[in-house]
C-alpha positions in Angstrom: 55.7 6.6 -47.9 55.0 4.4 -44.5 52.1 1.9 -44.9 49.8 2.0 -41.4 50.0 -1.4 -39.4 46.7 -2.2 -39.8 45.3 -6.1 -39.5 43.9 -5.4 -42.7 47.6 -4.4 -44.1 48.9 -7.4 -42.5 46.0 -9.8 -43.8 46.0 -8.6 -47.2 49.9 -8.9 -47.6 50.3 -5.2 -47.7 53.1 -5.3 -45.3 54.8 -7.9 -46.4 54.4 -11.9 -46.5 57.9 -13.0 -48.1 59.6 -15.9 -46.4 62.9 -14.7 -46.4 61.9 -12.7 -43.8 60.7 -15.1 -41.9 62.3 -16.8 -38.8 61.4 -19.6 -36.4 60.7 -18.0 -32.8 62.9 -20.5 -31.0 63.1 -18.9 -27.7 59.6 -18.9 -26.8 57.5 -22.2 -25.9 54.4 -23.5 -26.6 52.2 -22.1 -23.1 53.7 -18.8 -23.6 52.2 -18.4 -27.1 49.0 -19.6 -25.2 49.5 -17.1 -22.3 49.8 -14.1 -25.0 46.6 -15.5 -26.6 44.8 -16.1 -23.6 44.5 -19.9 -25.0 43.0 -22.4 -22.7 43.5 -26.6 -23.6 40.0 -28.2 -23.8 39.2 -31.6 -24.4 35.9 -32.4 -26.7 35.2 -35.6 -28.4 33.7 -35.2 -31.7 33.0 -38.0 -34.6 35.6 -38.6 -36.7 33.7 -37.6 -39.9 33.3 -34.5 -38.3 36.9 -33.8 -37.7 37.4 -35.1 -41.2 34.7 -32.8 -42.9 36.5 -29.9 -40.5 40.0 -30.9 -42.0 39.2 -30.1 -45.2 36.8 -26.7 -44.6 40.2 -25.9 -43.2 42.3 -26.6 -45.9 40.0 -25.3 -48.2 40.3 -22.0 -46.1 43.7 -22.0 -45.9 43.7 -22.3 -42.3 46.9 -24.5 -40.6 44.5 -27.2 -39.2 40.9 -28.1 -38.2 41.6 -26.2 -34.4 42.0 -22.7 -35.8 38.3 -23.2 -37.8 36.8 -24.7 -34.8 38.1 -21.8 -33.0 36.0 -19.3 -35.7 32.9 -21.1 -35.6 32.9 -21.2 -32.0 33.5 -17.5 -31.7 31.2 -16.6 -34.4 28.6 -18.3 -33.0 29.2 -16.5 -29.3 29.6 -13.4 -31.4 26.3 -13.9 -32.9 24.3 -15.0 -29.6 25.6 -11.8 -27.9 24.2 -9.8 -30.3 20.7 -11.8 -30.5 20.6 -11.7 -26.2 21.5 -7.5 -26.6 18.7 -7.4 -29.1 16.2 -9.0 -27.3 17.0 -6.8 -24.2 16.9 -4.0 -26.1 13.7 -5.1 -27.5 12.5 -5.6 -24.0 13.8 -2.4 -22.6 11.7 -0.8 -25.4 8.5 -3.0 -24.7 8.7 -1.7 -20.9 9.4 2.2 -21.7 6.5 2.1 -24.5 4.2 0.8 -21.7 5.6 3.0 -19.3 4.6 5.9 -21.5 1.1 4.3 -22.0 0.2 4.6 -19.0 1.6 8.3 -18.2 -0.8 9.7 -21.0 -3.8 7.2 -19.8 -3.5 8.6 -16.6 -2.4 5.2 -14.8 
């Protein structure tokens, strides 16, 4: 029986997560794996308890480093603006049709 390639099967170990099948990509440098990603280097200066606290959230989450969470936050909290900016266009769009409407059946 074939197990679909999800992420979810991939995540989760379904499709398989044993080291001896591992293998060190050594024909492939560090900007290509950024140009594949779509990875941009940024600079940001940040207090060092900060990094610290964001070093061990990491580890904690079994993340390789403190880049990879700063990566998640930052996307979750774009994520989660986009979706507050759709709403409150949406919510606007609605505001305009209802008056709109209004004044159709007032006669307006």
């Amino acid at each position: 029986m074939k197990i679909e390639s999800t992420i979810e099967n991939w995540e989760n170990g379904t499709l398989g997560n044993d080291e001896a099948f591992v293998e060190i990509a050594t024909d492939i440098t560090s900007k290509e794996v950024d140009d594949m990603l779509a990875l941009q280097m940024i600079s940001i200066r940040l207090q060092k308890s900060l990094i610290q606290d964001l070093k061990d959230l990491a580890t904690r989450n079994g993340l390789g480093g403190y880049q990879p969470l700063i990566r998640r936050v930052l996307e979750r909290f774009v994520e989660a603006e986009m979706k507050m900016i759709a709403r409150e266009s949406m919510s606007q769009q609605v505001e305009v049709e209802v008056e709109h409407d209004e004044r159709l059946v007032s006669g307006c």
